[in-house]
C-alpha positions in Angstrom: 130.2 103.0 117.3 128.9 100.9 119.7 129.9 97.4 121.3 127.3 95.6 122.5 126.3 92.2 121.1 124.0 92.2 118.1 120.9 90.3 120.3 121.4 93.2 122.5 121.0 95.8 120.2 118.1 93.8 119.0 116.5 93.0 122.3 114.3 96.8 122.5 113.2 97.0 118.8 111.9 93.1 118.5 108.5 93.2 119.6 108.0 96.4 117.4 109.6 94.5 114.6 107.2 91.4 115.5 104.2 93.6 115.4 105.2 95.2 112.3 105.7 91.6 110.5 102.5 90.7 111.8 100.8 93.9 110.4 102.5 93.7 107.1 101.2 89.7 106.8 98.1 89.4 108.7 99.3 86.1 109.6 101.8 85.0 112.9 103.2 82.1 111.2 104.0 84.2 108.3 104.8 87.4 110.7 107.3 84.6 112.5 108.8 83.4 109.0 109.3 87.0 108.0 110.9 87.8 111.4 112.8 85.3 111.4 114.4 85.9 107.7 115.1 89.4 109.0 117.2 88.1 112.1 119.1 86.0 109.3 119.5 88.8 106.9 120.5 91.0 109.5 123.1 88.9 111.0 124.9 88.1 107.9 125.0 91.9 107.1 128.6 92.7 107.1 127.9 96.9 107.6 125.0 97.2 110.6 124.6 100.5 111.3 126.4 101.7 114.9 123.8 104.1 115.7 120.5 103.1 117.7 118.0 104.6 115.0 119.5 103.8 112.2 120.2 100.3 113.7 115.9 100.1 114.1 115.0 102.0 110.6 117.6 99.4 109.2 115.6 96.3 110.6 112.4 97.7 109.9 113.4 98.4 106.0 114.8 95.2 105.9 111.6 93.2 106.9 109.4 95.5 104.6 111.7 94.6 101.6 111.7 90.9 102.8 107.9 91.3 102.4 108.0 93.4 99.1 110.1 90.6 97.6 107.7 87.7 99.1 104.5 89.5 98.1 105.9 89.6 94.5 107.0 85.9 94.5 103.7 84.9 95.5 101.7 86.8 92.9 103.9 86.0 90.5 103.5 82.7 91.3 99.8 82.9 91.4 99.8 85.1 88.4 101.3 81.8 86.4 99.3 79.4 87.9 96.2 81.3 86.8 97.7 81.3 83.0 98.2 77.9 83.0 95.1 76.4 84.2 93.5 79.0 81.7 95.1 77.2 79.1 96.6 80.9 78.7 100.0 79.4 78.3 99.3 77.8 75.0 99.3 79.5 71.9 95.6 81.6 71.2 92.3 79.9 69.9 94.1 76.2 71.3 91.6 74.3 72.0 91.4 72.5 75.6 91.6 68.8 74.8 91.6 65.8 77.5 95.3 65.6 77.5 95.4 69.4 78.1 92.8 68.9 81.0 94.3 65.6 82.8 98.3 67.4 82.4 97.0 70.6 84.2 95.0 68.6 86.7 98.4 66.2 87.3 100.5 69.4 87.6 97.4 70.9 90.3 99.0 67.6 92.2 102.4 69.0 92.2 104.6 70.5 94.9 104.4 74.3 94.6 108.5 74.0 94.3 107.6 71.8 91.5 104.9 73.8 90.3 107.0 76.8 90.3 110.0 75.2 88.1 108.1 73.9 85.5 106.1 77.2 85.4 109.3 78.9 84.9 111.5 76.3 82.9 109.1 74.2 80.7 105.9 77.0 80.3 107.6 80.2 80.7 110.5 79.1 78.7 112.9 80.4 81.2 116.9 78.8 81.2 118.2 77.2 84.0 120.1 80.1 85.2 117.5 82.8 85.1 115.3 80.2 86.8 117.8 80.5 89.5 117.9 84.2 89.6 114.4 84.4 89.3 113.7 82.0 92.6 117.2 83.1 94.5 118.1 79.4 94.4 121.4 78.0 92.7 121.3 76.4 89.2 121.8 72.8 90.3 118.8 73.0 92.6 116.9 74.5 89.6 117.8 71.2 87.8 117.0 68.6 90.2 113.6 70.5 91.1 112.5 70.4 87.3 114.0 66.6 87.2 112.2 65.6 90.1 108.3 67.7 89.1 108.9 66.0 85.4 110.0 62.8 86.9 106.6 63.1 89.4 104.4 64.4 86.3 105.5 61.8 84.6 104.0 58.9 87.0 100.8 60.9 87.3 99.8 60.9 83.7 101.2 57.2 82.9 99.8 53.9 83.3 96.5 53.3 85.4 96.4 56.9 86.7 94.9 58.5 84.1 91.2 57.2 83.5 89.9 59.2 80.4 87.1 61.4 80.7 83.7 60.1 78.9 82.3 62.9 76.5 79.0 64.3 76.9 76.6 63.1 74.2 74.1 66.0 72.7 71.0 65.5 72.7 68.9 66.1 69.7 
């Protein structure tokens, strides 16, 4: 087992670590984020491995499923997004009204935190709790998020805001 200091242990594999992030992200602000997660994963682990190369694969498997489980979120979150601005949320054959176009145009306005819990809660039909679960994020934050995006949606679609669209007229 050995005794050196975690940020020691660390010290040799980080620029490899870095450049894998960066690889895995195509992006340095992302490759930092990701990086940076790791170091906060790692350090809360309560069994690090003793030996050096189990110590790196460790790191390195830890960043790649840090950016398996962000890869996921984001299609997922893209994946709803594209359901409800395609009016695929609905029920079949629904047809797109104003109201329908000036609520998804509101919600485009939205935080993607906001976006996200409505999407889950309020289209998806997902509870509270599996919300949660769903977005690692306790139940109360779950709550205040959808609160605050209805609360926010709300003002967006009332009073002077909303200026109704003028229909086309068909020509003869």
């Amino acid at each position: 087992m050995t005794s050196l200091p975690f940020e020691q242990r660390l010290y040799p594999v980080r620029e490899r670590l870095m450049r894998y992030a960066f690889a895995l992200t195509r992006d340095r602000d992302e490759a930092r984020d990701l990086f940076q997660e790791t170091m906060v994963r790692a350090m809360s682990a309560g069994d690090v491995p003793a030996a050096d190369p189990a110590f790196r694969a460790w790191l390195f498997k830890i960043i790649r499923n840090l950016w398996i489980d962000r890869s996921r979120s984001h299609a997922r979150r893209v994946r709803l997004y594209d359901q409800f601005a395609n009016g695929e949320a609905g029920e079949a054959g629904e047809a797109t009204t104003e109201r329908n176009y000036a609520v998804r145009e509101a919600f485009a306005f939205l935080s993607v935190e906001h976006q996200e819990v409505l999407a889950l809660v309020d289209i998806a039909g997902f509870s509270y709790e599996e919300t949660g679960e769903l977005l690692s994020i306790p139940r109360g934050t779950v709550m205040s998020r959808v609160s605050r995006a209805r609360q926010s949606l709300f003002q967006l679609l009332s009073g002077d805001a909303v200026v109704p669209l003028s229909r086309p007229r068909r020509s003869l």
